[in-house]
C-alpha positions, 0 to 999 in steps of 0.5 A: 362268565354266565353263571348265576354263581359268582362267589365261592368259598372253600374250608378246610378239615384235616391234613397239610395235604387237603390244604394244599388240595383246596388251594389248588380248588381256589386257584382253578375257582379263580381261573373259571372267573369265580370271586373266591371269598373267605369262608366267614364272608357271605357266598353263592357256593360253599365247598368242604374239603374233609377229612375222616380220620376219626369219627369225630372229624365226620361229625365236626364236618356235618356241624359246620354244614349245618351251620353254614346253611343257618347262616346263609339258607340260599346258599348251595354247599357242597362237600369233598375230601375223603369223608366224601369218597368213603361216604358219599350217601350219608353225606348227600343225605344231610338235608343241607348238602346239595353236591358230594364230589368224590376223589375222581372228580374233585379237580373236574366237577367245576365245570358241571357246577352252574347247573346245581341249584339249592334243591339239587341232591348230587353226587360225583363219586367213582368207587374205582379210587385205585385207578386214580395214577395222577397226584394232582400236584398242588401247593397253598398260598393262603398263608402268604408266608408258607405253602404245603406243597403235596408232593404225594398222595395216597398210600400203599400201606396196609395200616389195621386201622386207616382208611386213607387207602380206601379214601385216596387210592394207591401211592402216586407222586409227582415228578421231581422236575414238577415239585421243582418248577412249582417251589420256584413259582413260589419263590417268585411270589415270595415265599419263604418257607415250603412244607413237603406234604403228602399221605406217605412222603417217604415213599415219594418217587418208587413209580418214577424210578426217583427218591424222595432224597432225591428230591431234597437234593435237587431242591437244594441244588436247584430252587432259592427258597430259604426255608424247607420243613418235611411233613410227616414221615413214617419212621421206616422211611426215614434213612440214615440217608435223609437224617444226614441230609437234613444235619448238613443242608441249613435250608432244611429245617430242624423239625421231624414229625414222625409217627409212632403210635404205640409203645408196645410191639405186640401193639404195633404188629396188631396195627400192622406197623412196620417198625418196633419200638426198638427200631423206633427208638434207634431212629430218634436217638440218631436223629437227635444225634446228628441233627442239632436242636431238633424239634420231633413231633409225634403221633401216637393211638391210645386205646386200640383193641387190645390194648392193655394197662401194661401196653399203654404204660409202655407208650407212657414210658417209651414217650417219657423217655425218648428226646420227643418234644411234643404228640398229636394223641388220637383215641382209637376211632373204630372205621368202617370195612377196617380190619381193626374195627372188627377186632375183639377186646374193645377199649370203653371209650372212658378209657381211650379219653383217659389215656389220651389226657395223660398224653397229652399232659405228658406232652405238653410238659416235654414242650415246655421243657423244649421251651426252656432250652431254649431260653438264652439261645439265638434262633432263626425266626419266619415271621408270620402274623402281627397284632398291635403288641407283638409279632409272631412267627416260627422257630427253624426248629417250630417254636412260637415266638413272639417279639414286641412290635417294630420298625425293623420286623415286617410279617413275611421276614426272617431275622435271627432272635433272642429268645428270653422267656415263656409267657404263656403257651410261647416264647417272647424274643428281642431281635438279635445286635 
């Protein structure tokens, strides 16, 4: 390769579907005869794949910019991801930026990279996101032990305060044939857990007449891999079908994460949700039912337009009450050419940071409550990582457990745990006789 470049490196903001999006980066990096290079080690090339969820996900990205370029001045840095498709001149307008690459041109830029200098100002971008047909099917081997693997991408929902539409374009999947091919790849490479990932998983399949059940079955029937977890899924797209499926097939693992958002209807219909509390409530309880031993994340916005005391105490209640086991809690962050962004009875910011503190304490004592059932069971346990004491890993049902060092446990293996106590924020386990 004749390029004045020859190291790259690649970070990450944002969902399990933008990891998959910049393993699949590295991966074409590595073809094109780049040495690709951990974020933290000195590189010719620095790219950010962002995210823009909040307005707090913009300015964590423009601070890590910032302190790339003081850590290496003679570098080119460039940046990706939705924040990039939504506001490409903002961002190109940080002194330290020299490259935007919008979702159009995330996969084809690179061949266009040798002749970006330092004192470059570019940017790759087509606004026409909704022409985009192609999922770009991609899966991360970062971790060794898991891959995310985006099944789809984009989303035809119409939520009041998201901006993925705009960022990503319209829902799109890839073939089951193709999800299958890719999770044998990964088998061969030794894998041994894969997380479904996308913008709107659920709705997997609808333009290639096939289903996301569909798919879960053939990876069932048809790949070896031990261990398979679903990323999110919107609670009107999980089926009695998929719960069933899931309670009745041990490589599918016992862990949901499913959104909620609020508790009160009147709120959900202003954030153009399609489900009601009821219907909501109605789910967990028949996933809590069927599915034994079932971890359910949640996410949930405070402070929303509108949103009043009443309104907020019925999310605390609804949480309080259903069998969830921990929340991702967001502030309500108002997005450019939103409809929520222009609606009336804002929430002081004051507010939406107290609501989100109560959440959050509130899910951190439903953790520890899932915690302690636990204590005395006997769980299926994919290690991951180790330090001189201990090694870690993951619960089928998404639990940090840590075992004291052996002879027995390697990183990358799975052996069934006792599970014994809490010390701290995880769960201290023995191997199983």
């Amino acid at each position: 390769m004749s390029s004045p470049y020859k190291t790259v490196a690649l970070h990450t903001f944002g969902c399990k579907a933008n990891f998959a999006d910049t393993s699949l980066l590295n991966s074409t990096f590595d073809k094109k005869g780049y040495n690709v290079v951990p974020f933290d080690s000195i590189a010719d090339i620095y790219i950010i794949n962002t995210c823009s969820v909040t307005d707090n996900a913009n300015k964590k990205c423009r601070r890590f910019i910032k302190k790339i370029k003081r850590r290496v001045p003679d570098s080119v840095i460039g940046v990706t991801g939705c924040y990039a498709q939504l506001k490409p001149d903002e961002i190109i307008d940080i002194p330290e930026v020299n490259f935007v690459v919008g979702m159009h041109d995330k996969y084809n830029f690179i061949d266009k990279i040798d002749d970006i200098t330092k004192n470059d100002k570019l940017v790759f971008h087509s606004n026409d996101i909704r022409s985009i047909d192609n999922a770009f099917l991609a899966y991360s081997l970062d971790e060794r032990t898991r891959s995310f693997v985006k099944i789809q991408d984009g989303c035809d929902y119409v939520c009041s305060y998201c901006t993925i539409p705009m960022a990503r374009g319209k829902s799109r999947s890839s073939t089951i044939s193709e999800v299958v091919s890719h999770i044998k790849d990964l088998d061969s490479n030794n894998i041994k857990e894969i997380i479904l990932s996308g913008i709107n998983v659920g709705d997997f399949g609808h333009e290639n007449n096939e289903s996301f059940i569909d798919l879960l079955d053939s990876i069932n029937k048809d790949t070896n891999i031990p261990r398979v977890r679903i990323s999110s899924i919107e609670p009107n797209l999980i089926t009695d079908e998929i719960i069933d499926f899931i309670a009745s097939n041990s490589k599918f693992m016992p862990h949901l994460h499913i959104p909620l958002q609020s508790g009160s209807d009147r709120i959900l219909k202003k954030m153009r949700r399609r489900y009601s509390v009821a219907s909501y409530a109605d789910k967990i309880s028949k996933i809590n039912d069927r599915i034994k031993d079932c971890t359910i994340g949640v996410d949930v916005m405070v402070g929303f337009p509108g949103e009043s005391e009443e309104d907020f105490n019925n999310t605390y209640n609804l949480l309080h009450d259903l069998p969830v086991s921990y929340f991702h809690v967001f502030p309500f962050s108002e997005r450019e050419n939103t409809v929520a962004a222009n609606m009336d009875n804002s929430i002081p910011l004051e507010i939406r940071y107290a609501r989100a503190k109560i959440l959050r304490r509130l899910s951190k004592i439903k953790f520890q409550n899932i915690q302690e059932k636990n204590i005395g069971v006997t769980r299926s346990v994919l290690f991951e990582m180790s330090d001189e004491d201990y090694l870690s890993g993951l619960t089928d049902n998404y639990i940090r457990v840590k075992v004291p060092n052996n002879d027995i446990i390697n990183e990358n293996s799975i052996h069934d745990i006792n599970l014994l106590e809490i010390k701290g924020d995880q769960l201290i386990g023995e191997l199983s006789q």
